[in-house]
Structure formats: C-alpha cells, structure tokens
GUKOL-872241 format. One line per field, with one value per residue (C-alpha): residue number from 1; chain; x negated, y, z. Coordinates in steps of 0.5 Angstrom, whole numbers, always signed. Layout:
<pts>
zalo <- [NUM,...] .
lummi <- [A,...] .
u <- [X,...] .
v <- [Y,...] .
w <- [Z,...] .
</pts>
This chain:
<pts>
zalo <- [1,2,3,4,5,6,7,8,9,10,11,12,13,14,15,16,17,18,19,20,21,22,23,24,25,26,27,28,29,30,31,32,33,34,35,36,37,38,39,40,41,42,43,44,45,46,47,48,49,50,51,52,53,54,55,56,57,58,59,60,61,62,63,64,65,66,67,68,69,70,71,72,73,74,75,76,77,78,79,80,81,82,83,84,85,86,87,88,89,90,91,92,93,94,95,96,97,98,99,100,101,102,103,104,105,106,107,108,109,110,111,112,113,114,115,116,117,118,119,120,121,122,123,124,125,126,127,128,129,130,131,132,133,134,135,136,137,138,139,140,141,142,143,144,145,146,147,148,149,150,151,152,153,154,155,156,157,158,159,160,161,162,163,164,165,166,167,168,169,170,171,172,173,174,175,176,177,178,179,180,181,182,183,184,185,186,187,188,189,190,191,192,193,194,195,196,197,198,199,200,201,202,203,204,205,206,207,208,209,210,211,212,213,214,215,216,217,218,219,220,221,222,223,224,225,226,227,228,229,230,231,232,233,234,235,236,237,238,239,240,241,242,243,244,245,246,247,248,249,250,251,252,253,254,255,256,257,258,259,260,261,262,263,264,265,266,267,268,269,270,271,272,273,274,275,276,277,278,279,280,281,282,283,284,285,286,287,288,289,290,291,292,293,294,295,296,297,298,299,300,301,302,303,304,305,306,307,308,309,310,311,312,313,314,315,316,317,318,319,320,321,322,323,324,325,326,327,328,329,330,331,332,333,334,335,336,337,338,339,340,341,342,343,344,345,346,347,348,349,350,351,352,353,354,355,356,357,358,359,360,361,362,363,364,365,366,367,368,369,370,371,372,373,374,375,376,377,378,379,380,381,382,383,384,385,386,387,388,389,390,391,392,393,394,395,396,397,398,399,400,401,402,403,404,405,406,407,408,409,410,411,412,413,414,415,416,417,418,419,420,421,422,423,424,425,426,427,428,429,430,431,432,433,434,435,436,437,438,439,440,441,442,443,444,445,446,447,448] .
lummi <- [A,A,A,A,A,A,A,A,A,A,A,A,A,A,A,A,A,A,A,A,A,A,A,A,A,A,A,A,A,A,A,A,A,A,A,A,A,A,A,A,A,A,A,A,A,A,A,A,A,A,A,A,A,A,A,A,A,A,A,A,A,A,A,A,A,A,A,A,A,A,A,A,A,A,A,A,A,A,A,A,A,A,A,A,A,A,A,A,A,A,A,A,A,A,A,A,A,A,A,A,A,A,A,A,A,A,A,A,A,A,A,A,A,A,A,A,A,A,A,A,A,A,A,A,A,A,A,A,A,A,A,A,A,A,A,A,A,A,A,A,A,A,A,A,A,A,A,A,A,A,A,A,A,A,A,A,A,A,A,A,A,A,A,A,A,A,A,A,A,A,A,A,A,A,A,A,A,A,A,A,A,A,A,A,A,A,A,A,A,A,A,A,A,A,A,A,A,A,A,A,A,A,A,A,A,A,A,A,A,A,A,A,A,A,A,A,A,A,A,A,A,A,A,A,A,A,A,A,A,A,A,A,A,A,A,A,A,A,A,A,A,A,A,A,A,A,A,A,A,A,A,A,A,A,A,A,A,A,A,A,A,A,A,A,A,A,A,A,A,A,A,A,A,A,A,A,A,A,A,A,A,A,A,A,A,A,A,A,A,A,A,A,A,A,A,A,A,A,A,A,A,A,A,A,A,A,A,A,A,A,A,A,A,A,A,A,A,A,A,A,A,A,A,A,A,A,A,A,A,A,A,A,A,A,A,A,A,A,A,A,A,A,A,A,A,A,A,A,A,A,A,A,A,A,A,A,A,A,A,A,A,A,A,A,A,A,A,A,A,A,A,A,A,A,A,A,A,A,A,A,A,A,A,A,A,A,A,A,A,A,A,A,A,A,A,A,A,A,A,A,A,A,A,A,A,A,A,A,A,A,A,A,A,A,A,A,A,A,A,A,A,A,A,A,A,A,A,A,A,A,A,A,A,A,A,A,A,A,A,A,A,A,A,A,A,A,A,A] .
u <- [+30,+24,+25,+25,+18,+19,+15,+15,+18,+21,+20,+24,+21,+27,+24,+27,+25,+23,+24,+18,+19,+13,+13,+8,+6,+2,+5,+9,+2,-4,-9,-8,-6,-9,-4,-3,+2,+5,+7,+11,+16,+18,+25,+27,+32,+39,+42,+44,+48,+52,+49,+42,+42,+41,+35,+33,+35,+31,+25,+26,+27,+20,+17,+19,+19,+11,+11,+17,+23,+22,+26,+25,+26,+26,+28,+27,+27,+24,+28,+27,+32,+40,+36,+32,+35,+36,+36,+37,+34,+35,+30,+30,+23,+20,+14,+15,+22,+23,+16,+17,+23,+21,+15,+20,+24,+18,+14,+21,+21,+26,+27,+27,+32,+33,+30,+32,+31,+36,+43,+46,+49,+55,+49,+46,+53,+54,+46,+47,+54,+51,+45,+50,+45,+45,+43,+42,+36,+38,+32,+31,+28,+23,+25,+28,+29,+33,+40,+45,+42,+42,+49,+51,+48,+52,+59,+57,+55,+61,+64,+61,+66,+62,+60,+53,+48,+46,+40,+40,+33,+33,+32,+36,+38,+44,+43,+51,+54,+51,+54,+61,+62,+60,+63,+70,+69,+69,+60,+57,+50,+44,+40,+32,+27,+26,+21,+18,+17,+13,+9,+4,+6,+9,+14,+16,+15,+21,+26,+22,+25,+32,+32,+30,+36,+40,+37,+39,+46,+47,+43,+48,+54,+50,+52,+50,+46,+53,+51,+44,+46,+48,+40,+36,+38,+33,+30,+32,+27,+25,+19,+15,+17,+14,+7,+6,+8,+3,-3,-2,-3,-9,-12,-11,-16,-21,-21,-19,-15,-11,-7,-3,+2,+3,+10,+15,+19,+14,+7,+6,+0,-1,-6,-8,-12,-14,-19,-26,-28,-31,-24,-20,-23,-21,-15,-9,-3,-2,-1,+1,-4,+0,+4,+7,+8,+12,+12,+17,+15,+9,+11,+10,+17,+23,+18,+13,+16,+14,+7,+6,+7,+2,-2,-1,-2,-8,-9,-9,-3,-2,+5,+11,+10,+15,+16,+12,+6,+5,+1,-7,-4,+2,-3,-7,-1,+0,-7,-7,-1,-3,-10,-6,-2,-6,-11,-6,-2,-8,-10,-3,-3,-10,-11,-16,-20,-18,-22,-18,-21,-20,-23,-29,-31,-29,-26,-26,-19,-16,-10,-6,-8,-16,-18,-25,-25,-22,-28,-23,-18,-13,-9,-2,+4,+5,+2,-6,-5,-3,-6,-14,-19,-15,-21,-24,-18,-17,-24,-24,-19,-25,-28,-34,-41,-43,-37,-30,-25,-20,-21,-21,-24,-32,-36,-38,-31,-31,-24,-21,-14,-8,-9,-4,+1,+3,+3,+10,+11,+7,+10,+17,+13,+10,+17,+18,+11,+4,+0,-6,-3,-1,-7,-10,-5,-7,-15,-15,-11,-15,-21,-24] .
v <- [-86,-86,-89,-83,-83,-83,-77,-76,-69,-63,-55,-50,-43,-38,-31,-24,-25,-32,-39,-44,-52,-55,-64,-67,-74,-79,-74,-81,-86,-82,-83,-89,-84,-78,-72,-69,-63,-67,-60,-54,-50,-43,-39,-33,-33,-34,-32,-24,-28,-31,-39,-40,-47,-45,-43,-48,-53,-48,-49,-57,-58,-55,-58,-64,-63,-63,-69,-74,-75,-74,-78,-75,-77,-70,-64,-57,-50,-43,-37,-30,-28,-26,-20,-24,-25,-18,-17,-11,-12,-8,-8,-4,+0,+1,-2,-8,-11,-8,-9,-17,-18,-15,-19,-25,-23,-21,-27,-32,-28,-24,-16,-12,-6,-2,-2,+1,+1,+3,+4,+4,+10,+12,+13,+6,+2,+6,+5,-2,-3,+0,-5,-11,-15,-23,-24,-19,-20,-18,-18,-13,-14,-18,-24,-21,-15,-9,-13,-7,-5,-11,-13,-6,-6,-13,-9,-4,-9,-13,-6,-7,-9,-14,-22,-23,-29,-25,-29,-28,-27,-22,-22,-30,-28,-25,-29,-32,-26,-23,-30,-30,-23,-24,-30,-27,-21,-26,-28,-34,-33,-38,-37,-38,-35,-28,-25,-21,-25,-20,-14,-15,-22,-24,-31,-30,-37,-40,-34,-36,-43,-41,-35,-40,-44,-38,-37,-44,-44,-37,-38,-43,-37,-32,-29,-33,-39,-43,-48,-49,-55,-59,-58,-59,-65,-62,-56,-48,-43,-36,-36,-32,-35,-42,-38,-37,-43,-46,-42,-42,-50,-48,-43,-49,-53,-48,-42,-34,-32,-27,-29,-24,-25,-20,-21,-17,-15,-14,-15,-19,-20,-26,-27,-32,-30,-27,-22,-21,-20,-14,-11,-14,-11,-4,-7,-3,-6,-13,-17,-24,-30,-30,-24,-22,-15,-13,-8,-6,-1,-5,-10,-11,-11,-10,-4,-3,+5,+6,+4,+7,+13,+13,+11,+17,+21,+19,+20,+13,+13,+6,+3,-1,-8,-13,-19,-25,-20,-22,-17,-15,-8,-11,-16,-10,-5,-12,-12,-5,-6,-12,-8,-3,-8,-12,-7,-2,-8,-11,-4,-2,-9,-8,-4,+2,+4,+12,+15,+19,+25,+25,+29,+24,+24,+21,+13,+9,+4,-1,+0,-5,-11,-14,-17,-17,-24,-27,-30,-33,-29,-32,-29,-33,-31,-30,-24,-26,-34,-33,-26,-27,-24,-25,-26,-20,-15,-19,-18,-10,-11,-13,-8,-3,-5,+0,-1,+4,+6,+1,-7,-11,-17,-17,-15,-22,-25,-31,-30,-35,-37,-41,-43,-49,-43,-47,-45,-43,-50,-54,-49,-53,-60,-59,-61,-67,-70,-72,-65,-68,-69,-63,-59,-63,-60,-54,-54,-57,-52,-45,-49,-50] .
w <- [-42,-37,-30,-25,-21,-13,-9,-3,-4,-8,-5,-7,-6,-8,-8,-10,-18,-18,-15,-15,-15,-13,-13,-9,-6,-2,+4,+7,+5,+9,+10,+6,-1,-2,-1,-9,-12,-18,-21,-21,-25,-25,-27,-26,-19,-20,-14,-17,-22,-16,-16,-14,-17,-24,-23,-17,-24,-29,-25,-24,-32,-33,-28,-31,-38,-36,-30,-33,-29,-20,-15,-8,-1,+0,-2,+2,+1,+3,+1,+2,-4,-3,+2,+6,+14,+15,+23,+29,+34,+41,+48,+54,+52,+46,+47,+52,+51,+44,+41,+43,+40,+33,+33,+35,+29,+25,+26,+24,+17,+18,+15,+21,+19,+25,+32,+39,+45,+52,+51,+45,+43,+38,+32,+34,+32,+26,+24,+24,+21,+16,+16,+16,+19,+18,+26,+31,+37,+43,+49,+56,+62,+64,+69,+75,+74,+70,+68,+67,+60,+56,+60,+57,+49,+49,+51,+46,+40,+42,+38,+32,+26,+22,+27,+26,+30,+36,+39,+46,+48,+55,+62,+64,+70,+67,+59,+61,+62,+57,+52,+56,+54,+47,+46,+48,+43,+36,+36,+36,+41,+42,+48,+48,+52,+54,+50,+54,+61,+65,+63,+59,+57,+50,+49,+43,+39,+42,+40,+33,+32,+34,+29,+24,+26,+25,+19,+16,+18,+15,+8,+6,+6,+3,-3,-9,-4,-3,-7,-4,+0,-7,-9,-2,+3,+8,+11,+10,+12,+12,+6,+11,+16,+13,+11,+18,+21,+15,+17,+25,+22,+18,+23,+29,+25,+21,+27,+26,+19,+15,+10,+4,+0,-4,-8,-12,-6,-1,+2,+8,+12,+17,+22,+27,+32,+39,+37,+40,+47,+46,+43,+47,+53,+50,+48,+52,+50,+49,+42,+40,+38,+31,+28,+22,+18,+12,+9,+4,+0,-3,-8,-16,-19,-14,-9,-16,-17,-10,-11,-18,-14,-8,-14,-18,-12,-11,-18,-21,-26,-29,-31,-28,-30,-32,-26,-31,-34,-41,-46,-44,-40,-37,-33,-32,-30,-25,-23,-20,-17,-13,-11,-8,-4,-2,+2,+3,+7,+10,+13,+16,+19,+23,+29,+31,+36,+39,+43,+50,+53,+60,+66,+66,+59,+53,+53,+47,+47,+42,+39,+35,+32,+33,+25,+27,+29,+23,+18,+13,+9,+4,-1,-4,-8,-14,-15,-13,-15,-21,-24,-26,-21,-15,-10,-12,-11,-3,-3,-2,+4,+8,+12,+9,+11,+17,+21,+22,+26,+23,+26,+19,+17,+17,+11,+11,+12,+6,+1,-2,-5,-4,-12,-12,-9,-4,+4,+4,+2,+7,+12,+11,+10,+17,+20,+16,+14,+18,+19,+18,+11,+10,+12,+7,+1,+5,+5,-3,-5,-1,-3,+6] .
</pts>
C-alpha cells in the first residue's frame, strides 16, 4: 500500500448539486516552495440523503485515485448546500439601515429572504416564521439617534416560534438592551458593529465576520451537515462568502474587479471597487467598496426552468440540462443556459444613470453599483470553468461599444477565468496560509 503524501490542505466546496475536493501544496513553504493544486475530485452533494460526508468522501476517492493517498494538515470547507445561510434582515428605513444590513448580509454569503424596514408588524412575523431563517440580522439607527424602533422589532421578534442567531447590528447605544431582552426570550445574540453608522456611511465588513461565525456554528446542525465535523478540522464558510473575500484579496493586488460564479442554484456577481470619479460625483446614494448580489432565479440545474423560460420569452427555446452535461446538446443546452446567466447576472448587478427633471432643467444621477471602473472580469464555478468557451460567454457581459445607461465593465475590460475552480477555496485558505501564497494560487489560476 502506498504511504499517503503529506499537503498543506484539502478544501471541501460543498454546492446545492455538486461537492468539489481541491488538495494543494507549497502553501506552508512560500516562497521557498511554489503553491500548486495537486488535484481535484468531484461527486454529486450528499447532503439531501442526510449526510454530507458521502460525497465529501466520494470526491476525496476520485481525487486520490488520480493523485495517490493525501495526508493534510488541514482540512476545510465551504458550503452553500442544505439551503445556504438563510437570513432576514429588519432596519429602521429602506434605504439606509436596512440597505446596509442586506449588503452585510449579502456580502457574508447569505440568502437574504425577506427584508423590512420599521416596526415589524403581524405579517412580518409570519413572513419570516415561514422563511425559517437560520440567522436574523437586526440593524436601526445611526449612532446616537433613533432608539425605540430597533428596541421595538427586538420585542417583536422575541414572538417568533423558531430561535435563530440574531446579529445585532444597530444603534449601540441601546445594543445591550436590545441583547438582554433577546436573550431572556430564548436567543442567542452576537453584537457587531452598527451597520449604518451615520448617513451616507456604511460598516458593514464587521458584521460579515461575526455572520460567518454564525454561519459555521449553524452548518454543523443542519440537516444533512451533522457529520461535517468528521471530515473538516478547519474553517466552515459560506461558499459566496469565501469567493468575496478571495477576490477582495486579488482586487487589493491587481485593482478594480468583477467576479461571476454562475452555479446550478444561482448566479453571483462580485465587485470590488469605488467606481470612477466621474460617476461618483453623480452617484445619489452610497455603496460599499466590495458588494455581493445573488440572483436565485438564474442557475443551471436547481433555478434552470426559470432561465429556460425568460430564454423562451425571448424566443430562444433550448432544453433543461442535467447537473454534469455529457452529450453534444446537453453541453449546448448548458451553454445557453450559462450565457444567459452570466450577462443577466452581471446586468442586474450594475447601476444606471436617470436622468431627473426639475425646475432648472434636466439632472443627470447614478444609481446603484459603478462597474465602469473594473478592467478585470473572472468568471468561476462550475458552469464557466468547466464548459468550453467560458471567456467568450462572460465576455458579452461588457458594455457595448458607444456606451449605455447601465454602468458595466468597459468594452475593453480584459476576461478570464478561474480555470483551477478555486477562488472559493483560497477564500478559506486566506485565514489559515500566507496571503502572498495564496494569491499566487489565485493569479495562477485567473492567468494575471
């Protein structure tokens, strides 16, 4: 039998149809050794079956069947299956404390199912009993001012009949109120940050970090997932939670970026950046360096018949594919499907420019999120690593020569992809490795 080869790490990416097994070296010897991916195995997830480890297991074998025996120091994994981390998240209004709060939320990688903003009322409670969120992120008022609304939703979630996380992420001079009172009604609260400190201002990368906190000690209690810890002696993140932290690391190296993961669930879009000066001064509400969106209607397999129908909206039939395409027309109905998503995903997540009328004339403003000032676009996941002709179909999510209203990537913005499939990955290796490390994992793979 063969002696198992020591590596630095294994990285379980656990996804709604598929769970990815990545082993890599030369993380713990840089610069000395040269960071490499030693290989990858993949089987279908195991978590509706009610344990993950069988196909966290199932990909180990493959890859090792290909690479030999493995002995890691490490062992972590991201995971967006057994329904992601599914939040509500309450402000005071819509599009100041509430507004940051989702962009907390989102950013961490969670699925943000319901929003509100002011007093909770009756249908709010029933809404989000129904959602039966795994964390609830409670934010209101900037510091020093409006206290009794975020005192009031505490009372009123204290009602609820299911005792998910609450962050707290509110005006602090009532966060220990508002925490006693939780606390005697059944819940366990963690404190960070008020999201939305003053106007115009966001702080939402605090709250991220305790929300994967959260999330890590949720995973390991959600149906299907007990068993994580038998297989994983580090790190559990939110799979979208890590892609942002990989390409917050890459975009502080190479500047302003987008990055795409169209996967069988959803596609989400990832940006780094400020914007341009030119936008920024027209820009009319505020928006944080690094953002997050996720839209669940546009997937492969999981959400595919939603795309298969706006596609035969617009009079372009094409066929459900199965999660691993196989036959020429699976691969082509796959392809479809991923275009689609990817330029539909990147277009929801851009802003726009409107235009105002008012007594002195015509006011041009931006609204939303500035992509114009991104020069890099990266698609990763499944769907565009793994299909042929992935840089072509992110491609066309550039802006069209001769400009527009919508604020996308430049015509000449340069695509590539995250061939290894690995930016989710290096997202929990960060915590673990030298960056420097693993951004050359990262540049390796994007090609930059």
């Amino acid at each position: 039998m063969r002696q198992p080869r020591p590596v630095d790490a294994l990285v379980a990416e656990i996804g709604s149809t598929t769970t990815v097994v990545s082993a890599f070296d030369g993380l713990s010897e840089y610069p000395a050794a040269t960071p490499c991916l030693v290989g990858q195995g993949v089987a279908g997830t195991s978590v509706a079956d009610g344990d993950v480890t069988s196909g966290v297991n199932a990909a180990r074998a493959q890859l090792e069947a290909a690479a030999g025996p493995l002995a890691p120091s490490l062992t972590l994994a991201t995971s967006s299956a057994a329904g992601g981390l599914r939040m509500t998240v309450h402000g005071l209004t819509q599009r100041m404390t509430a507004m940051a709060a989702r962009e907390a939320a989102l950013g961490a990688g969670g699925v943000v199912e319901y929003v509100t903003a002011g007093r909770l009322r009756d249908h709010d409670l029933r809404e989000i009993d129904a959602v039966k969120p795994n964390l609830i992120l409670l934010a209101g008022g900037v510091e020093g001012g409006d206290c009794d609304t975020v005192l009031f939703n505490a009372g009123r979630l204290a009602e609820l009949e299911a005792r998910p996380i609450v962050v707290y992420a509110g005006n602090s001079v009532v966060c220990t109120d508002a925490q006693e009172l939780m606390e005697r009604a059944g819940f366990k609260v963690k404190l960070t940050n008020n999201v939305y400190p003053s106007i115009d201002e966001l702080d939402i990368v605090p709250a991220r970090a305790v929300i994967h906190d959260a999330f890590e000690e949720h995973i390991t209690h959600a149906p299907g997932m007990e068993r994580i810890g038998e297989v994983v002696n580090g790190r559990i993140l939110p799979t979208p939670g890590a892609v942002l932290i990989a390409a917050e690391r890459l975009a502080d190296e190479v500047g302003d970026l987008v990055v795409v993961d169209v996967g069988g669930a959803t596609t989400d879009v990832h940006s780094i950046t400020d914007g341009s000066p030119e936008i920024g001064a027209l820009m009319i509400e505020p928006q944080p360096h690094s953002k997050r969106t996720v839209e669940g209607d546009l997937g492969t397999y999981v959400s595919a018949k939603h795309v298969v129908k706006m596609l035969a909206q617009q009079e372009r039939p094409t066929q459900l594919p199965p999660p691993l395409p196989s036959t020429p027309q699976e691969v082509e109905a796959a392809l479809t499907l991923t275009h689609f998503a990817a330029v539909t995903g990147v277009q929801r997540h851009a802003g726009q420019l409107a235009h105002l009328y008012m007594p002195t004339g015509r006011q041009t403003v931006a609204r939303g999120r500035d992509l114009t000032a991104c020069r890099l676009v990266i698609g990763t996941g499944g769907a565009l690593t793994r299909l042929p002709g992935g840089e072509a179909l992110l491609a066309d999510a550039r802006a069209k020569s001769g400009g527009g209203e919508r604020l996308l990537p430049p015509p000449d913005a340069r695509v590539t992809l995250d061939r290894d499939y690995i930016f989710a990955c290096c997202g929990a290796l960060f915590a673990h490795f030298d960056g420097a490390a693993v951004l050359a994992l990262m540049r390796a793979s994007a090609a930059i």
